[in-house]
C-alpha positions in Angstrom: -20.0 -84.8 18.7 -21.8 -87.1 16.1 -24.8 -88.7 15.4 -25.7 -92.0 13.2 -28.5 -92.6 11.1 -29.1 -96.0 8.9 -31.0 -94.9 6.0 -29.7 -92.7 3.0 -32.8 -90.5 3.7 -31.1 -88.1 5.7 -32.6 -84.2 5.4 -30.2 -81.7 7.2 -32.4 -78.2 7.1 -28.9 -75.8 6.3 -30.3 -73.2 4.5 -32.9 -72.5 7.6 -30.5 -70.5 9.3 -32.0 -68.2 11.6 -30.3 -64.6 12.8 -30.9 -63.5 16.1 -28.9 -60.8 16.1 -25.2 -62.9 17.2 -27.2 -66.0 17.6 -27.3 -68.7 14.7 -30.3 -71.4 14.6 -29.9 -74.7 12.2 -32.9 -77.2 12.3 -31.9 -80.7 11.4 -34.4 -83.7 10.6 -33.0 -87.0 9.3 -34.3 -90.7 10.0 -32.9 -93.9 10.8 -34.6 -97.5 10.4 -33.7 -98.0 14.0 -34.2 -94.8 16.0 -36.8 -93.5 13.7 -37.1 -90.0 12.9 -34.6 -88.0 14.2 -35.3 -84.0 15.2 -33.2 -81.1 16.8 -30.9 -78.6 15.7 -27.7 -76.6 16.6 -27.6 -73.1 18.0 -24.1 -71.3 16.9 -22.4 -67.8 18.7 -19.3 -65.9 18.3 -17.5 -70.0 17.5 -14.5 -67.8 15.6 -11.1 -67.8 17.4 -10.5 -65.5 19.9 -14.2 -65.9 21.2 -14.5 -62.6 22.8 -16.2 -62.1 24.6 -17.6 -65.5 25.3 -18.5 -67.7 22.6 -21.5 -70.7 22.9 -22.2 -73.9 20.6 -24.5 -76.8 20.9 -26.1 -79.7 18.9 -28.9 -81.2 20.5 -31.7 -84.2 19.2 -34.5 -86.5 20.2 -35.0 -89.5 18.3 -38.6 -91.2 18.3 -37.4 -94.1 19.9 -36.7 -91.5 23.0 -32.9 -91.2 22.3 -31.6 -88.2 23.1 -28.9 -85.8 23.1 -27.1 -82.6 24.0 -23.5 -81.1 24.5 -23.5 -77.3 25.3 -20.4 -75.5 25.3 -18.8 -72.1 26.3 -15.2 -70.7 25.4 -14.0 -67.6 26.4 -10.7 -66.0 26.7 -8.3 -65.7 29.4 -5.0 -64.5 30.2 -3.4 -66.1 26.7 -4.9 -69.0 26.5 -9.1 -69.8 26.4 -11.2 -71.5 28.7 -13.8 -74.4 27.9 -16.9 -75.5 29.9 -19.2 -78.4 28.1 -21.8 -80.8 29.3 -22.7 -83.8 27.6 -25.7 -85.7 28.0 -27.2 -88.4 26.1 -29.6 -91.7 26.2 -29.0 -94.3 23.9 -32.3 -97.0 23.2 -31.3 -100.0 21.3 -27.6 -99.5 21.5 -25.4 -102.6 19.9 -22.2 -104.8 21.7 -20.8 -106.9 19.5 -18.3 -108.8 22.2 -15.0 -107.8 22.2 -12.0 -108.4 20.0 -11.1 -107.3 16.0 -14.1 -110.0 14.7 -16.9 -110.7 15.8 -20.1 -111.1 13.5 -22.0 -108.1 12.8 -25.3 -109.7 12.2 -25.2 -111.2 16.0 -25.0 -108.5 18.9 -27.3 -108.4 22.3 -29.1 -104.8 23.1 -29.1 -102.4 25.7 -30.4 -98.9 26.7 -27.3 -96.3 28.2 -27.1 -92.9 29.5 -24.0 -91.2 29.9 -23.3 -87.5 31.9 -19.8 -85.7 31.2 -18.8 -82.5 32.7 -15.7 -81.2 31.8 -13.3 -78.0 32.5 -10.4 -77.1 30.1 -7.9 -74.5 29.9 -6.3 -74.0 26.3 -3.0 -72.2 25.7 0.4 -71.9 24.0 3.5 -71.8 26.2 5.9 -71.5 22.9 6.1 -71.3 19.1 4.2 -74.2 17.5 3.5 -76.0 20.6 -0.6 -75.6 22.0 -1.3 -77.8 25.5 -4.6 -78.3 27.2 -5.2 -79.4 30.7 -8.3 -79.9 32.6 -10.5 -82.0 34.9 -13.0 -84.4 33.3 -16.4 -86.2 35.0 -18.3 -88.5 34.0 -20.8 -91.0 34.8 -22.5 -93.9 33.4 -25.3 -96.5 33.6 -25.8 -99.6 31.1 -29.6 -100.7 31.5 -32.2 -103.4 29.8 -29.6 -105.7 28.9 -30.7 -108.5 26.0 -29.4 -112.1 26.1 -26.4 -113.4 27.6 -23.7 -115.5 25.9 -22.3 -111.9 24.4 -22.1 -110.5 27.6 -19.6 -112.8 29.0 -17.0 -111.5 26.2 -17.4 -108.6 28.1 -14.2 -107.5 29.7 -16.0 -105.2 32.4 -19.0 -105.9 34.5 -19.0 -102.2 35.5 -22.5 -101.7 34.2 -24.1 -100.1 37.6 -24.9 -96.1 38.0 -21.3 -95.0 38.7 -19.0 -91.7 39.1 -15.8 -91.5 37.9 -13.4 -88.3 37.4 -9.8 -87.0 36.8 -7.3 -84.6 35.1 -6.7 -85.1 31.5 -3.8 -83.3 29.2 -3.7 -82.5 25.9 -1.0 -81.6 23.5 -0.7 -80.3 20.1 2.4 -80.1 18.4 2.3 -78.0 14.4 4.7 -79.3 12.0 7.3 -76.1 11.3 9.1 -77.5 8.0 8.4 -79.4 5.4 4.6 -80.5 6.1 1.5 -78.5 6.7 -0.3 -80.6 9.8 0.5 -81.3 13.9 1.5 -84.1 16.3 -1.2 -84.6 18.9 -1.1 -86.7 22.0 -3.3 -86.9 25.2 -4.0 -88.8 28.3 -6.9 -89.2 30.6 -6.9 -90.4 34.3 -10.3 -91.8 36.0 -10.3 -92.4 39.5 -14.1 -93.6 41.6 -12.9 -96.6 43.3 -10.7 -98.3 40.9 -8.5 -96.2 37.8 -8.7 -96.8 34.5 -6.8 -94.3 31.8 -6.5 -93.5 27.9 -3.7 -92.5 26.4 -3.6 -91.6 22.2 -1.2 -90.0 19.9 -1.7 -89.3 16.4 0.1 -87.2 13.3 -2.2 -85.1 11.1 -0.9 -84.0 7.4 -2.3 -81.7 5.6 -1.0 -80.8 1.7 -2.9 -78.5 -0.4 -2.9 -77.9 -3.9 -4.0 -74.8 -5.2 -6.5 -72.8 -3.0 -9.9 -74.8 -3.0 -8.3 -78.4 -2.5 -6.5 -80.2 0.0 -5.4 -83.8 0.6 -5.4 -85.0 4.4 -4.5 -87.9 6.6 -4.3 -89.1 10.2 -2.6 -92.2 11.5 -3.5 -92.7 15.5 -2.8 -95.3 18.3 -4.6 -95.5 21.5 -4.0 -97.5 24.6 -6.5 -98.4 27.1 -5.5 -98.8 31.0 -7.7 -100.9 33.4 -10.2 -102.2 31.4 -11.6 -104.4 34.0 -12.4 -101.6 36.1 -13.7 -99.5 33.9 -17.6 -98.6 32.9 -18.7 -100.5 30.5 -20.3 -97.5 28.7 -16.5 -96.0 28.3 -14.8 -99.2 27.2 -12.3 -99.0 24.1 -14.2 -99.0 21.0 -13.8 -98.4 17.2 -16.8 -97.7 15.3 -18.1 -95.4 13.2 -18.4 -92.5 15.7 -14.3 -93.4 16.7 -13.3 -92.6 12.8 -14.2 -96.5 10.8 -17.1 -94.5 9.5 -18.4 -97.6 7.7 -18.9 -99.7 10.3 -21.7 -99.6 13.1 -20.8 -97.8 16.5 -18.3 -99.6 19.1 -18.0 -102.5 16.1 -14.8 -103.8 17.7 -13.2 -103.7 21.0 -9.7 -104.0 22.2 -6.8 -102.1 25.1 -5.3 -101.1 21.5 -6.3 -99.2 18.5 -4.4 -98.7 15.1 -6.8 -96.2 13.1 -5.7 -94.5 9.6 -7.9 -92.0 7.7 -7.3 -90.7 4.2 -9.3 -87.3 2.6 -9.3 -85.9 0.0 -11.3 -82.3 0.6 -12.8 -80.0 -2.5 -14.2 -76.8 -1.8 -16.7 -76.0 -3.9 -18.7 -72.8 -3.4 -18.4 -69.5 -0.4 -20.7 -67.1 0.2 -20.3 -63.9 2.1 -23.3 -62.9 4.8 -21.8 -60.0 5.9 -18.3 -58.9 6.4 -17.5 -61.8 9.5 -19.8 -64.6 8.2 -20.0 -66.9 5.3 -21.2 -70.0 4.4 -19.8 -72.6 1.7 -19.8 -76.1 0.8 -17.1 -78.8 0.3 -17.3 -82.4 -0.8 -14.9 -85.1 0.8 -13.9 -88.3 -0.7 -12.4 -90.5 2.1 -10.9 -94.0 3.2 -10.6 -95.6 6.7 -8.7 -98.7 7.6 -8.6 -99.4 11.7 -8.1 -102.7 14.0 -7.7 -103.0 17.7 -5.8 -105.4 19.4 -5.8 -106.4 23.6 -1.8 -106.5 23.2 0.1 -104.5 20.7 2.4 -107.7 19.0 -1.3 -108.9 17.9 -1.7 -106.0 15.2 -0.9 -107.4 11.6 -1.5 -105.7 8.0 -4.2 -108.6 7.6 -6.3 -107.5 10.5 -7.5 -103.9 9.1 -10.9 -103.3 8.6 -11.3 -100.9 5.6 -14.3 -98.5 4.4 -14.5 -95.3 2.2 -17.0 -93.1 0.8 -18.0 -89.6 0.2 -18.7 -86.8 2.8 -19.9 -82.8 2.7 -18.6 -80.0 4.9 -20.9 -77.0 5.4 -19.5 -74.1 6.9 -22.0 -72.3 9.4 -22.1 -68.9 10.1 -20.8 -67.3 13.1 -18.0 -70.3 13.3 -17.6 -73.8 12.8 -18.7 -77.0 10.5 -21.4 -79.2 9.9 -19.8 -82.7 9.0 -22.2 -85.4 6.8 -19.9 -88.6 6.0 -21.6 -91.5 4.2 -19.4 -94.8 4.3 -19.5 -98.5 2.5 -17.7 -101.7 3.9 -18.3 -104.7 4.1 -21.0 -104.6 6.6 -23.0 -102.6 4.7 -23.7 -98.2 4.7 -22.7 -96.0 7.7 -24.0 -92.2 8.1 -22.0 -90.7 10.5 -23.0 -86.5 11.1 -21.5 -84.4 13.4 -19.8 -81.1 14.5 -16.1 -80.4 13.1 -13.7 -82.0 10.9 -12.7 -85.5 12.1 -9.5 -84.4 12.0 
């Protein structure tokens, strides 16, 4: 889950964490030229592996422009494996579509106002040594509003922009290097059906090397492949962006049926402090580099085509579970803030 902002005055209120009893509190304030200031916070329980009994996480926001959102989530355990439950909600004033293809000019984009729903079961387990699979049913639905302009619009290659329902089973699978390497193979795939299909598929490799205890080197190369794009809501066309992993660039920049994406960390831990004898709190600093392209047919990807970024990011571990991610990108096209829960990768 993430969140943009386009100022470098971004306040994230960490050290306000509030006990109740299990229950973790984290305020956040930032503000961006666009959506203005930006308010909410993220409530934190029991987010530590095996999440027993039940464990519950959520980051939620209003902007002043009337943006909004949420995505509550409950894990528990089951049999071996755990079970997920999340909701997503948000509304999005001012969003950006730039057309659709690798280019496009950033400085020229039409506007429009969305609001997204997603309801989604999962169930998480490991059927053998270094092999994790998860399977599940996925709703969503979507509505793309107050359009600006036009001659951007007809790049578009959906029209789906009506209140619409969509839903389907979607499989995930983790596979964790055994030899050699410290990291995983991950691929997944996603079926929508509500009147026509449309479907995502991705793989991507994850490496991991760290040297000494404190620091570790990391990188992720990924493809994706979108199915159906005609038939599919506009709000959940292929996009990269800065939300997608090009942290430098503005959200759904580019848009294509294929997606290249590499990302290169370098992460330093710098300080951990105990709470108590199951929670802490620490900080680490990230130096990074992206370089992604997208592509409506795969023979169209070249070298030349990447769009590159890199910058600096900070990790802060919360208590009770989980991390607080704060990346701040330069390209080309000027700075991206990206915030959000979890590591990208």
């Amino acid at each position: 889950m993430t969140f943009k902002s386009k100022t470098i005055v971004t306040i994230i209120a960490f050290s306000l964490a509030l006990p109740l009893h299990a229950w973790r509190i984290f305020p956040i304030l930032s503000y961006g030229s666009g959506s203005g200031v930006l308010f909410g916070g993220i409530v934190n329980h029991n987010m530590v592996p095996p999440f027993s009994p039940v464990a519950f996480s959520t980051m939620a926001y209003m902007c002043a422009d009337g943006s909004a959102f949420a995505e509550p989530q409950v894990l528990f355990p089951a049999g071996s494996g755990i079970v997920r439950f999340n909701v997503n909600y948000s509304v999005d004033h001012e969003s950006q579509f730039f057309g659709w293809g690798n280019d496009g000019d950033d400085e020229q984009y039409e506007n429009y106002d969305a609001e997204i729903q997603e309801i989604a079961g999962s169930y998480n387990f490991s059927p053998m040594s270094h092999v994790i699979l998860t399977g599940g049913l996925l709703y969503r639905h979507s509505t793309a509003y107050n359009r600006s302009g036009y001659f951007l619009w007809q790049l578009s290659p959906s029209e789906e922009y009506r209140s619409r329902w969509t839903g389907g089973p979607f499989i995930e699978g983790d596979f964790i290097i055994p030899v050699l390497l410290s990291g995983y193979i991950s691929a997944g795939y996603g079926l929508q059906f509500g009147g026509e299909t449309y479907s995502d598929a991705d793989c991507a490799m994850s490496v991991f090397t760290p040297i000494g205890t404190s620091t570790t080197p990391a990188f992720r190369m990924k493809i994706s492949r979108h199915l159906g794009t005609s038939s599919t809501p506009f709000c959940f066309l292929p996009s990269m962006g800065g939300s997608s992993g090009l942290r430098g660039y503005s959200d759904a920049r580019f848009g294509g049926n294929w997606s290249l994406l590499g990302n290169l960390e370098l992460r330093q831990r710098i300080f951990t402090v105990a709470i108590d004898e199951n929670n802490e709190i620490g900080l680490s600093l990230v130096l990074f580099g992206d370089a992604g392209q997208v592509a409506d047919h795969l023979d169209e990807c070249r070298w030349n085509r990447f769009h590159l970024d890199g910058g600096i990011g900070a990790r802060f571990s919360l208590p009770g579970g989980g991390v607080l991610r704060a990346d701040f990108a330069l390209s080309p096209e000027g700075l991206g803030i990206q915030m959000g829960l979890g590591e990208l990768f």
